[in-house]
N, C-alpha and C positions, 0 to 999 in steps of 0.2 A: 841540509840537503837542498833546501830550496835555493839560496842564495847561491848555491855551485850549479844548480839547475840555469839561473836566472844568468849566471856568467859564463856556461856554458853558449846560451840562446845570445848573448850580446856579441862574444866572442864570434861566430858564427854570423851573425847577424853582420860584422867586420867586414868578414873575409866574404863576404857575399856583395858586398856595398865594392871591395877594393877591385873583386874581380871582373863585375862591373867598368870600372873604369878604366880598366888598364887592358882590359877584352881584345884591343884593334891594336895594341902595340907589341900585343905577346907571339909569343913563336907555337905552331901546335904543340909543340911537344909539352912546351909549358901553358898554353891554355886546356891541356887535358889533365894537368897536375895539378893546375887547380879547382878544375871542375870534377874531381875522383877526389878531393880533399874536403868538398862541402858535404855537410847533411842530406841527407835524401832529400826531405820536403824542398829547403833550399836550392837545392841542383836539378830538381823537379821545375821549381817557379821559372830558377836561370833556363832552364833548357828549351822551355816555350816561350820566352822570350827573344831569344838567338834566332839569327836568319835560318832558313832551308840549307843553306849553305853550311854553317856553323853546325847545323845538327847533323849533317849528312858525316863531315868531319869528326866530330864525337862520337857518334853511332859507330863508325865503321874502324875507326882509333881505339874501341872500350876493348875487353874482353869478352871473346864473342857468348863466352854465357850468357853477361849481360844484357848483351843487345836488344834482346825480344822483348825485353820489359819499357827500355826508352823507347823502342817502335809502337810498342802500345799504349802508349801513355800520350800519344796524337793522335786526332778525328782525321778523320780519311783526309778531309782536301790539305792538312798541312804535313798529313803520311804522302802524298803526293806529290808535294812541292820537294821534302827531302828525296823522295828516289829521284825525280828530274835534275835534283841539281845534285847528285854522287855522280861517282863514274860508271862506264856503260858495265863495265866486270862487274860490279858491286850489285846491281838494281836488282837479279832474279834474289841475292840470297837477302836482301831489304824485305825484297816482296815478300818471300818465304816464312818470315818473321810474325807477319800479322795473321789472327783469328780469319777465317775462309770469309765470313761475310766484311769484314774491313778490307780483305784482296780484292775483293769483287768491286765495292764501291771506290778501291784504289784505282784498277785498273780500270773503270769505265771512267773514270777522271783522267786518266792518263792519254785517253783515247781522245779525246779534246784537245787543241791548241791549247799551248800555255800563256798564249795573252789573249786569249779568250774568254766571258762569260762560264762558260762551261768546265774550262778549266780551275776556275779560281771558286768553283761553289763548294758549299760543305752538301753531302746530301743529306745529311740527317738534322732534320728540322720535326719541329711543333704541326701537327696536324690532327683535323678532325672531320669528322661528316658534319652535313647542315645541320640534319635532320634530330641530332640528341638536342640532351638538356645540355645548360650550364655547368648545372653539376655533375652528371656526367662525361663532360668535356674537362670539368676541372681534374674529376679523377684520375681519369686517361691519361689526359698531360703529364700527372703526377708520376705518370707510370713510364709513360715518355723518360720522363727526366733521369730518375732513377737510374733506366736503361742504358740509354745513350748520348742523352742529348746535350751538346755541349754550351748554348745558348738558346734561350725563348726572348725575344723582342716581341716577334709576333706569332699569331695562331694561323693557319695556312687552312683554311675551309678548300678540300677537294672530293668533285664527287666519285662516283663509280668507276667511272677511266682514269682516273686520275688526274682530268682537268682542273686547273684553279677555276675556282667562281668566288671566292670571297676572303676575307683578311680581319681580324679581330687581335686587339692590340690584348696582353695580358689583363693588364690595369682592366680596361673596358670588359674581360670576360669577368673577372674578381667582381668588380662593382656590378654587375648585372644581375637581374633575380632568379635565382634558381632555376625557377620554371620554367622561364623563355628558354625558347632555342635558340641553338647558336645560329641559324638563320635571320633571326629576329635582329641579332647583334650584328654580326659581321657587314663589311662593306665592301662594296662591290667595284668601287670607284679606284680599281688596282692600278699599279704601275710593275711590268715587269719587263724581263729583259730576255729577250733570244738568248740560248745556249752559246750560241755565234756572233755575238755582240764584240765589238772589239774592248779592250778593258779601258780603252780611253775614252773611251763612246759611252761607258758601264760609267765611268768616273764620275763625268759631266752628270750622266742622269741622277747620281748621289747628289753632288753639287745641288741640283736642281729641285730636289723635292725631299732633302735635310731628312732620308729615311736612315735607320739604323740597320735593315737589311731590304736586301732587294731580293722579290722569287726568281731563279731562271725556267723558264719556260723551253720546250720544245716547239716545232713548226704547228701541231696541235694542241699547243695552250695545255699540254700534261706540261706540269710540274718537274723539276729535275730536282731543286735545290735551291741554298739560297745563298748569297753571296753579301758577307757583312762587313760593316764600317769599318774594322781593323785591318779588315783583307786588303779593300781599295785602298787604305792607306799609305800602305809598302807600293801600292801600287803607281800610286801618283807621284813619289818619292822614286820610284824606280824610273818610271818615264820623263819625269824634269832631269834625272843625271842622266839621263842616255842622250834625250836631249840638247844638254849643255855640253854635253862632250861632241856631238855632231856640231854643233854649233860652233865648237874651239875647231872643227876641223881634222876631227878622228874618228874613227869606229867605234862604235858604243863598244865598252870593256868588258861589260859581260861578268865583273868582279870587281871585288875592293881592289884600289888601285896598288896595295904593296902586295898583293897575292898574284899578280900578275907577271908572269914570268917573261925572261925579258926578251927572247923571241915572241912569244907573241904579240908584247904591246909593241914591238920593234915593226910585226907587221900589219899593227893597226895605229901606228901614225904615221911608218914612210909612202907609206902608199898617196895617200891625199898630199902630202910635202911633195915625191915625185909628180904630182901633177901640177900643183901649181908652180912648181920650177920650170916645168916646161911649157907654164903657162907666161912665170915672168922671161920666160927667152925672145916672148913675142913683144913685151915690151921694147930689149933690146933691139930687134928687127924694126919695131917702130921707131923707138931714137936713129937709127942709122938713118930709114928713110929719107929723115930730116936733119941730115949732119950736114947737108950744106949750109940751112938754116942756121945752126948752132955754131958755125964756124963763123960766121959773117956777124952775128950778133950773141958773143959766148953771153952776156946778160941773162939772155933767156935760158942759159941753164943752172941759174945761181934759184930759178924759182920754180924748177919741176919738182921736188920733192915737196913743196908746198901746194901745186895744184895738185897733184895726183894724190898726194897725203888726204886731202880734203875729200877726194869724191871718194876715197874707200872706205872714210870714215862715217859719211853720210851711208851709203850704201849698206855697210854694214851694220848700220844704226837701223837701217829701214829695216831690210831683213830680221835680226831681231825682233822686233815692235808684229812684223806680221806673223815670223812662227810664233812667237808666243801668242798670238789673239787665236789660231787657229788652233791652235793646242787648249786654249780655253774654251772652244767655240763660239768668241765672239765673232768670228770670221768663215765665209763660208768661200767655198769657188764660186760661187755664186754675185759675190761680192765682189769680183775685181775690178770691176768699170767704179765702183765707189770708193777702192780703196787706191787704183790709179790715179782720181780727178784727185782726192784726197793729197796725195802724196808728191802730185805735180804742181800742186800748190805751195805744199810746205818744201817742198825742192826749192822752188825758187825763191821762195821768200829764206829760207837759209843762205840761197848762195847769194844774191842778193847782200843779203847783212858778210857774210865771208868775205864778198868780192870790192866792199867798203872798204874793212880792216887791209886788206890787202891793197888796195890805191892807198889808205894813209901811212902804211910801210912806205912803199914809192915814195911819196913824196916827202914823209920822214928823214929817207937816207938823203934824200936829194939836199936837201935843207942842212943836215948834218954835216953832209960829206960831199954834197956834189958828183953823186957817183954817175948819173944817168944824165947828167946834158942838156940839149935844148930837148929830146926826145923823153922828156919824162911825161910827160901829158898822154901820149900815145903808149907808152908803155904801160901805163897807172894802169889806161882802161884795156889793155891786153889783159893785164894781170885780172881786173877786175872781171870783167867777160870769158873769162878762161876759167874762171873758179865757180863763176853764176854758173859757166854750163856742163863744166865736171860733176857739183855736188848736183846739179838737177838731174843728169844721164846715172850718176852711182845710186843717188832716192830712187829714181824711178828702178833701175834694174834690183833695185837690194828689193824691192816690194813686190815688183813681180813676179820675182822667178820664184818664192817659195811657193806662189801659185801654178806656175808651168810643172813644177815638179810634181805639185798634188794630181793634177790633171795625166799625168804620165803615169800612175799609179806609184810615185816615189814618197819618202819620205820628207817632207818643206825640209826640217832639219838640214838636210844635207848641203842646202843653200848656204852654207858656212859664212860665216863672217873674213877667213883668209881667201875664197873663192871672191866672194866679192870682190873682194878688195884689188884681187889678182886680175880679174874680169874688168875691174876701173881702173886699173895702170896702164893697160893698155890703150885702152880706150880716152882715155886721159891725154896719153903724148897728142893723140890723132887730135882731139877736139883743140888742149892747145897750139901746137902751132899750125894748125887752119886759121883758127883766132891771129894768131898773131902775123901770120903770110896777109890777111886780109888786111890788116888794121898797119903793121909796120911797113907795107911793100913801097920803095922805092925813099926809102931815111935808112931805118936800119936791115929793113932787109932789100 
């Protein structure tokens, strides 16, 4: 019996590891065939593992007897994350599902932004008064736990209003003497976070002070809840791909990318491609400008897609480098005159080394082939002067503008690296042949 016990737990133990892996490749129909095929305990573990997404999926796929038991088997703030992310028809009979005091703390979570502080806390945390002993603190807790409590990192000392005043880590209440009060213990020296904190702003202060949970606070320092290391995990993870997807030059998706149907990613990526098409239209308007130019010396156009290439890539290099600092918080608005001089340096010292390689082309083919004449000397340094002040105008505007956007109350993100790039094509033709009208006038042009 034991051994069929013991290959029972292995066998299971399989199909728990496989479902696991192959979770993002399956179809609903068949990730609920396999998640109704596991053991309790084991479809239990999988199920608090799975995004809000995935569970809201399951939940409302089971049979509805079952439902109320996998809604119960979540602490409010991740029973809240599943109804935000079900459908609007679905949410009252989710709600319906949980115990009255889990709806209450559902629905005052719900009442909060969801990338807010307030949104992402659990409310049921570890608390005590000053005023007991340890051991009576310990008992309580004990009683806590039992009850409801889904983690203790720390002990949350609130008084009569339900103000925080103090914080005692477990460990430190265990090793403390009996007697003492937990006043004697706790410390005072809090970090906590507005209900209304942005969760990127929540992130950083993780970041910053390496705690395992944060309290949120109301405008009067009452206590709501507390918001732990797992939470902000998804969270950091969720804001880097929104991010990088802005960044590619699309609407954050809002979903894993094969569950994205195809109208809709149809209209969150032609929208931003409609714009910058009709932003490269303006390129062409610029070439035409200067078609006499280009007719009189076609040369100069065997190297437009080398100088304009250059400044979108510089450009789009900068832009990157500044959302990502300001997404860390190395970078504030505060900082653009530092991150200007900064960048107007390294512009030109890039274009600079660019606008070399570029003369020893020139003079390369010259040598080679003879293509350019007595006028290669003048051309080198068109070329060379043309790419120095592309890549410095693309640095500079790739580093600025994610600050123009933050100042406008927009997202830096949105400063895309194709917008860039689109914003220095233009700007490109103009700078080169100014360059070149000034430096070739009266040889070849």
């Amino acid at each position: 019996m034991t051994s069929l016990r013991r290959e029972a737990e292995s066998e299971s133990g399989l199909a728990l590891d496989d479902l696991r892996e192959s979770w993002r490749l399956l179809a609903p129909e068949d990730r609920l065939e396999g998640f109704i095929d596991l053991p309790r305990p084991e479809a239990e573990d999988f199920f608090l593992e799975v995004s809000a997404r995935d569970q809201a999926e399951l939940v409302c796929a089971i049979a509805p007897e079952q439902r109320r038991s996998w809604m119960r088997l979540l602490p409010p703030d991740d029973a809240a994350d599943l109804v935000q992310a079900s459908n609007d028809q679905e949410r009252e009979g989710l709600l319906a599902l949980l115990d009255e005091q889990t709806r209450r703390e559902v629905m005052a979570l719900l009442a909060y932004a969801e990338d807010d502080a307030g949104g992402l806390m659990n409310p049921r945390y570890a608390r005590v008064r000053a005023d007991v002993s340890v051991d009576e603190a310990l008992s309580y807790l004990r009683r806590q736990a039992r009850e409801h409590l889904e983690n203790v990192y720390y002990v949350y000392v609130n008084d009569a209003d339900h103000r925080l005043v103090g914080v005692v880590s477990l460990r430190e209440l265990f090793a403390a003497a009996s007697e003492r009060t937990v006043r004697d213990v706790m410390a005072t020296d809090l970090v906590t976070a507005r209900s209304d904190m942005d969760q990127e702003a929540l992130s950083r202060l993780f970041a910053e002070h390496d705690l395992q949970a944060i309290p949120v606070v109301d405008a009067d320092g009452r206590m709501q809840g507390i918001v732990t290391v797992d939470d902000i995990v998804d969270v950091i993870q969720e804001e880097a791909t929104e991010d990088i997807q802005k960044i590619g030059g699309t609407r954050a998706l809002e979903a894993p990318y094969l569950q994205v149907g195809f109208r809709s990613m149809l209209s969150k990526r032609v929208v931003w491609l409609m714009v910058l098409f009709v932003g490269e239209l303006l390129t062409a308007t610029a070439m035409g400008r200067f078609e006499d130019e280009i007719a009189k010396a076609v040369v100069l156009s065997v190297f437009i897609p080398l100088i304009i290439s250059s400044g979108g890539n510089s450009g789009s290099q900068a832009s990157t480098l500044v959302i990502r600092a300001m997404a860390l918080g190395e970078v504030t608005l505060g900082d653009w005159w530092r991150v200007m001089h900064r960048e107007l340096v390294q512009g030109a010292a890039i274009g600079a080394i660019l606008g070399l390689v570029g003369m020893a082309r020139v003079f390369l083919w010259q040598g080679l082939f003879h293509a350019y004449g007595p006028h290669t000397l003048k051309l080198a340094f068109t070329i060379a002067g043309s790419v120095t002040g592309v890549v410095l105008f693309g640095t500079l505007s790739g580093s600025m503008l994610p600050f123009m956007l933050r100042r406008a109350g927009l997202d830096p993100a949105s400063a895309s690296a194709p917008f860039v790039a689109t914003l220095v094509d233009v700007t490109g033709i103009v700078i080169y042949f100014t360059i070149a009208s000034l430096i070739l006038r009266g040889t070849l042009l």
